[in-house]
N, C-alpha and C positions, 0 to 999 in steps of 0.2 A: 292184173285183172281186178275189177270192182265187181262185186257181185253181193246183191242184198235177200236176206230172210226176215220174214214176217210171220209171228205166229200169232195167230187170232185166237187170241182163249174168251171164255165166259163171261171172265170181268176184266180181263188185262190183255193190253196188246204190247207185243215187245217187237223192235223193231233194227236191225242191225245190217250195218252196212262193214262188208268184208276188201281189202283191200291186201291181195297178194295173200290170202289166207291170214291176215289180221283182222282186225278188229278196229275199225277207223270212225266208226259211229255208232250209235245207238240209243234207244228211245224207249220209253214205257208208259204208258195211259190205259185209264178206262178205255173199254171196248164199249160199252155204250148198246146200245138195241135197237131201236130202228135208225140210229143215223150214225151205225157201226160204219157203212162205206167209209163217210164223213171225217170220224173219225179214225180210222186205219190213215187216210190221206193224213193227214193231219201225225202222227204220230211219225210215219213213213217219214216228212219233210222234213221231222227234228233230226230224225238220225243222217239224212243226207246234207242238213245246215252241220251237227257235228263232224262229219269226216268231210264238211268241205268240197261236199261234190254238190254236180245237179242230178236228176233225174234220168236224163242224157248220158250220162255218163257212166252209169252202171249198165253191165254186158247184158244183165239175168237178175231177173228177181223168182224166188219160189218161195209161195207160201205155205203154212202150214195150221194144225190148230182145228177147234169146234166151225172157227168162223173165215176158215180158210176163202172159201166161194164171195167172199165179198171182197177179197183183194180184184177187183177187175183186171186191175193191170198185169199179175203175175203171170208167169211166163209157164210155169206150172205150180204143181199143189199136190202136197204128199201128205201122208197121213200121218199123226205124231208117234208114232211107235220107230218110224224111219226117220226122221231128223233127230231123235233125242239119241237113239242107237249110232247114228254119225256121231252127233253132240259127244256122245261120251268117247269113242273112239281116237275124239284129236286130243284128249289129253289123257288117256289112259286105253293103252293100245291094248291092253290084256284083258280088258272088260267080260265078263262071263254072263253078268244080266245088267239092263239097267229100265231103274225106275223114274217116274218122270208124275212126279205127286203137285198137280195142282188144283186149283179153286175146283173144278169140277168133277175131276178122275185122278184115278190113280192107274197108271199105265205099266205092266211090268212086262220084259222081256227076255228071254235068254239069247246068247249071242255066240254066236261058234263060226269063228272066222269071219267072212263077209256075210254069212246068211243070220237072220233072224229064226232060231229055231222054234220058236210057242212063244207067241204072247197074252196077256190076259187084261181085260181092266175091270173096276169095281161096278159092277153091272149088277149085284145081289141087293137087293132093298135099297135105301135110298144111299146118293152118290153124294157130290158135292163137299167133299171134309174141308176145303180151303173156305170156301165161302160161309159155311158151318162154325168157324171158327169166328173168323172176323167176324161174320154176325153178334156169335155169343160176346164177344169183347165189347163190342159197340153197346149191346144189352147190357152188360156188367162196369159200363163209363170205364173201361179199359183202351189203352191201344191195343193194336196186335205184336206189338214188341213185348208190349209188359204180360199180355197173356204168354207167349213164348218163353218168357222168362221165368215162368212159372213153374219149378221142379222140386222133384223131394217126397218124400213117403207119404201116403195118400192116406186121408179122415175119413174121405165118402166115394164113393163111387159111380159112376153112369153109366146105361145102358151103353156096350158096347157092337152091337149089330146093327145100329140103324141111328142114324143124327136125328131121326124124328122124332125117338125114345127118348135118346141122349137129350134133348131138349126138354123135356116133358117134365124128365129126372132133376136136370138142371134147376127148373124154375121152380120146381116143387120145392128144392134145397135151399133156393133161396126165399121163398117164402116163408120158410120153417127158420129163417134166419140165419143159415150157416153162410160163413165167411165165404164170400165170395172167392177170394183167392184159391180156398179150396175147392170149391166148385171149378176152378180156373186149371189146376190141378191136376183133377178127375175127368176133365173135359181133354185134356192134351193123351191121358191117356187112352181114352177110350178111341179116341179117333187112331191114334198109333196101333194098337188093338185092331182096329177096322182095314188098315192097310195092312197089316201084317199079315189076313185073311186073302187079300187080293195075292200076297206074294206067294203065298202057299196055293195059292190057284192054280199056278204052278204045276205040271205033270211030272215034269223030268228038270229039277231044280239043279240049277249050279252055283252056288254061293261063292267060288273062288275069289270072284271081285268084282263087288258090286258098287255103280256109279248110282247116287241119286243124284237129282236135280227137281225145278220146277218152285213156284212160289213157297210150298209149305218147309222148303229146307230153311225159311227163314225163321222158323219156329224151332227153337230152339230145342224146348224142354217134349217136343213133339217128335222131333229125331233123333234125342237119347234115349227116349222111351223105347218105338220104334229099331234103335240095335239092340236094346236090351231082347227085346221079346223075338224079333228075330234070330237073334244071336251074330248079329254079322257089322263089323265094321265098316258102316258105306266111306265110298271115295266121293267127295263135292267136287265137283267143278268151278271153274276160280269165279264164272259166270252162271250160277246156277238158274237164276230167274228167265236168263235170256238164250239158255241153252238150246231149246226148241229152235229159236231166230237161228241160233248159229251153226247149226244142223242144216237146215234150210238153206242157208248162204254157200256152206261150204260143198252142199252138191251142187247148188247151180253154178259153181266154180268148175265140179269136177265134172258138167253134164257137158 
């Protein structure tokens, strides 16, 4: 059975084509803003040029994601709390909650058997900690690799309840001259800080085994922070960026 997921995020669209519950294609681009359609198509045809299909050929498509409604073609469209909760499921069956931390939200949920028991996402002051980031790196002639890379005992500090702060604090420090790096630093924590807020949003928490995923897991010294302050060893998935897609894929397999 071929069966493809599509998740429309903010600034990224990920795009995966499943074959027999693998993994046979897949694709990742700008999501783009008014010619998101455009580009979804266009993203969509890479990952169907990789697994070597056509369009025709996949049974079910269902999307997912902020920019789910601009897939026209999908077959349906679930909301990212229920693909990332699949997501996590096909490679860690004992999952207890999982988070799904990208460019715009941070999505936490607890999971008790087949049902989603509470979820929550960062909805207090402003959102956005992926976008937040790469921003500040582009501002500091960083990549987002080397900002990630970025760990170790902290010089200065940033607001940590709001990226609007956090910014404020940031450019102030560096106007005063301090090392960028460490402003790089202070920036990975305070946004881990900021998630750690959403996971304790939390009513009735179960730590026992928690899957992350989503872009910011590639941020390295933003996910050892992040366990630290938590206290909890996340599980990655081997495909974190694309987990959303493959959530989506693997129900319209099972629909």
């Amino acid at each position: 059975m071929i069966t493809a997921g599509i998740d429309v995020g903010i600034a990224y669209t990920k795009a995966v084509v499943l074959k027999d519950g693998k993994v046979a294609g897949k694709a990742c681009g700008l999501s783009g803003g008014a010619k998101r359609p455009a580009n979804v198509q266009a993203i969509y045809d890479k990952a169907l040029a990789e697994a070597g299909v056509k369009a025709a050929d996949v049974e079910k498509v269902f999307a997912t994601g902020k920019g789910k409604f601009d897939v026209s073609f999908a077959d349906d469209r679930l909301t990212e709390v229920v693909t990332a909760t699949q997501a996590a499921k096909l490679t860690t069956p004992k999952v207890t909650t999982v988070i799904d931390a990208g460019a715009d939200e941070i999505v936490v949920g607890v999971v008790e058997g087949e049902k989603i028991n509470e979820f929550v996402l960062n909805q207090k002051c402003a959102a956005g900690l992926g976008l937040f980031l790469e921003s500040m790196a582009e501002r500091f002639d960083m990549t987002v690799e080397e900002l990630g890379a970025l760990d170790g005992p902290l010089s200065v500090t940033v607001n940590e309840g709001c990226v609007v702060f956090a910014e404020l604090d940031a450019l102030s420090l560096a106007n005063r001259g301090t090392d960028l790096k460490e402003i790089g630093k202070a920036l990975n924590e305070a946004c881990a800080w900021r998630a750690s807020m959403t996971i304790n949003d939390i009513y009735k928490q179960n730590k026992d085994c928690v899957v992350i995923m989503g872009g910011l897991v590639k941020n390295g010294a933003f996910l050892k922070a992040l366990e630290r302050i938590a206290g909890v060893k996340f599980v990655v998935p081997e495909e974190p960026v694309y987990a959303g897609a493959i959530g989506a894929a693997s129900l319209a397999a099972a629909s």
